[in-house]
matplotlib code that plots the C-alpha trace (Angstrom):
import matplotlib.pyplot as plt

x = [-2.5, -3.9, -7.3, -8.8, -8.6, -9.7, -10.1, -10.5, -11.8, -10.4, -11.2, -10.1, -10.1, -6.6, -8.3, -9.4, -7.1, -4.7, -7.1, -8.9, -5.8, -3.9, -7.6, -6.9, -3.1, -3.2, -4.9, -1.2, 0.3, -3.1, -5.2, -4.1, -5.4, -5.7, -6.1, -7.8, -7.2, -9.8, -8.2, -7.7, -7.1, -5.4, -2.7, -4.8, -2.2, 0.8, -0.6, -1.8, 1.6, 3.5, 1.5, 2.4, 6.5, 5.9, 4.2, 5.0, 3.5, 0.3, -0.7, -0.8, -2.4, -4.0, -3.9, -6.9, -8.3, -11.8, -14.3, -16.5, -17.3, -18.2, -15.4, -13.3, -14.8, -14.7, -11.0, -9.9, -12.4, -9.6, -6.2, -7.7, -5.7, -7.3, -9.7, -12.3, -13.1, -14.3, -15.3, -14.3, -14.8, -12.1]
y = [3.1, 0.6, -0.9, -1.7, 0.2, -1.4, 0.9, 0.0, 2.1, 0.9, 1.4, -1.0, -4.1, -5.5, -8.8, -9.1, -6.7, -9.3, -11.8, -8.8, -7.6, -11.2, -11.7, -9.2, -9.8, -12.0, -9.4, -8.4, -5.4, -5.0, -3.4, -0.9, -1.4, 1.8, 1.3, 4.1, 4.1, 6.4, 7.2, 3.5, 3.2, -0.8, -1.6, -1.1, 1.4, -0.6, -3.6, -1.0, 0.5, -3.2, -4.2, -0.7, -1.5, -5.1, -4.3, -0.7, -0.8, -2.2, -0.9, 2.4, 3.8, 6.8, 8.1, 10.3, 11.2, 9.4, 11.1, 7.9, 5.6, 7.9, 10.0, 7.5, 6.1, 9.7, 9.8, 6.8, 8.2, 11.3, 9.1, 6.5, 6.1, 2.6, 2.7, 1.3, 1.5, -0.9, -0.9, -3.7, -3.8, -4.8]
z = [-22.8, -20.8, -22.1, -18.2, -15.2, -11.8, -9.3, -5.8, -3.0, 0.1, 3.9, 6.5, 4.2, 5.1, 5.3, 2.0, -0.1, -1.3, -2.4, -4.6, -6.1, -6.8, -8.6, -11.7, -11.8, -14.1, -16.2, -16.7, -18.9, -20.4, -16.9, -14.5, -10.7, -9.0, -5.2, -3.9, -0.1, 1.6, 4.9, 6.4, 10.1, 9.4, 7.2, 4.2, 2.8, 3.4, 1.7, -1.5, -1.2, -1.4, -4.5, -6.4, -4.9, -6.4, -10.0, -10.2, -13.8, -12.9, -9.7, -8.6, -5.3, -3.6, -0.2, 1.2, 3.7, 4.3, 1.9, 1.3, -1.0, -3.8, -3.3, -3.7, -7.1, -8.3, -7.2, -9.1, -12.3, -11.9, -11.9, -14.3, -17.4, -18.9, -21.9, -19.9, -15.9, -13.8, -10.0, -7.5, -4.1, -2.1]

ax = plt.figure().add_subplot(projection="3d")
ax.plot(x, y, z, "-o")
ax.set_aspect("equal")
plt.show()
């Protein structure tokens, strides 16, 4: 079990994705990051989807259609597997 989860609800944040998830990688083994795309229009999803390819036991992601913000926190609560949760935005 993982003791962290990160779960981050995304929406058109291509431009700042990458610098949000290389943040908690170094968190390693220890934290799961659950991106929770919410129906992007940019390549949100294919950024999210080369992170989980990359550290497939790290990062996991979640495509939806757009429910907003707090459907996509509650999302992530759902698919969360880590001790403890925490929310970042991207």
């Amino acid at each position: 079990m993982k003791l962290l989860t990160f779960t981050i609800p995304c929406y058109n944040s291509q431009d700042y994705m990458r610098h949000c998830i290389e943040s908690i990688l170094p968190g390693g083994e220890d934290v799961e990051i659950l991106i929770v795309d919410d129906g992007s229009k940019d390549d949100t999803a294919a950024i999210a989807d080369e992170y989980a390819e990359k550290y497939p036991t790290i990062v996991r992601v979640i495509h939806q259609e757009n429910g907003g913000l707090p459907n996509a926190r509650n999302t992530g609560m759902r698919y969360a597997q880590g001790e403890y949760i925490m929310f970042l935005d991207s």
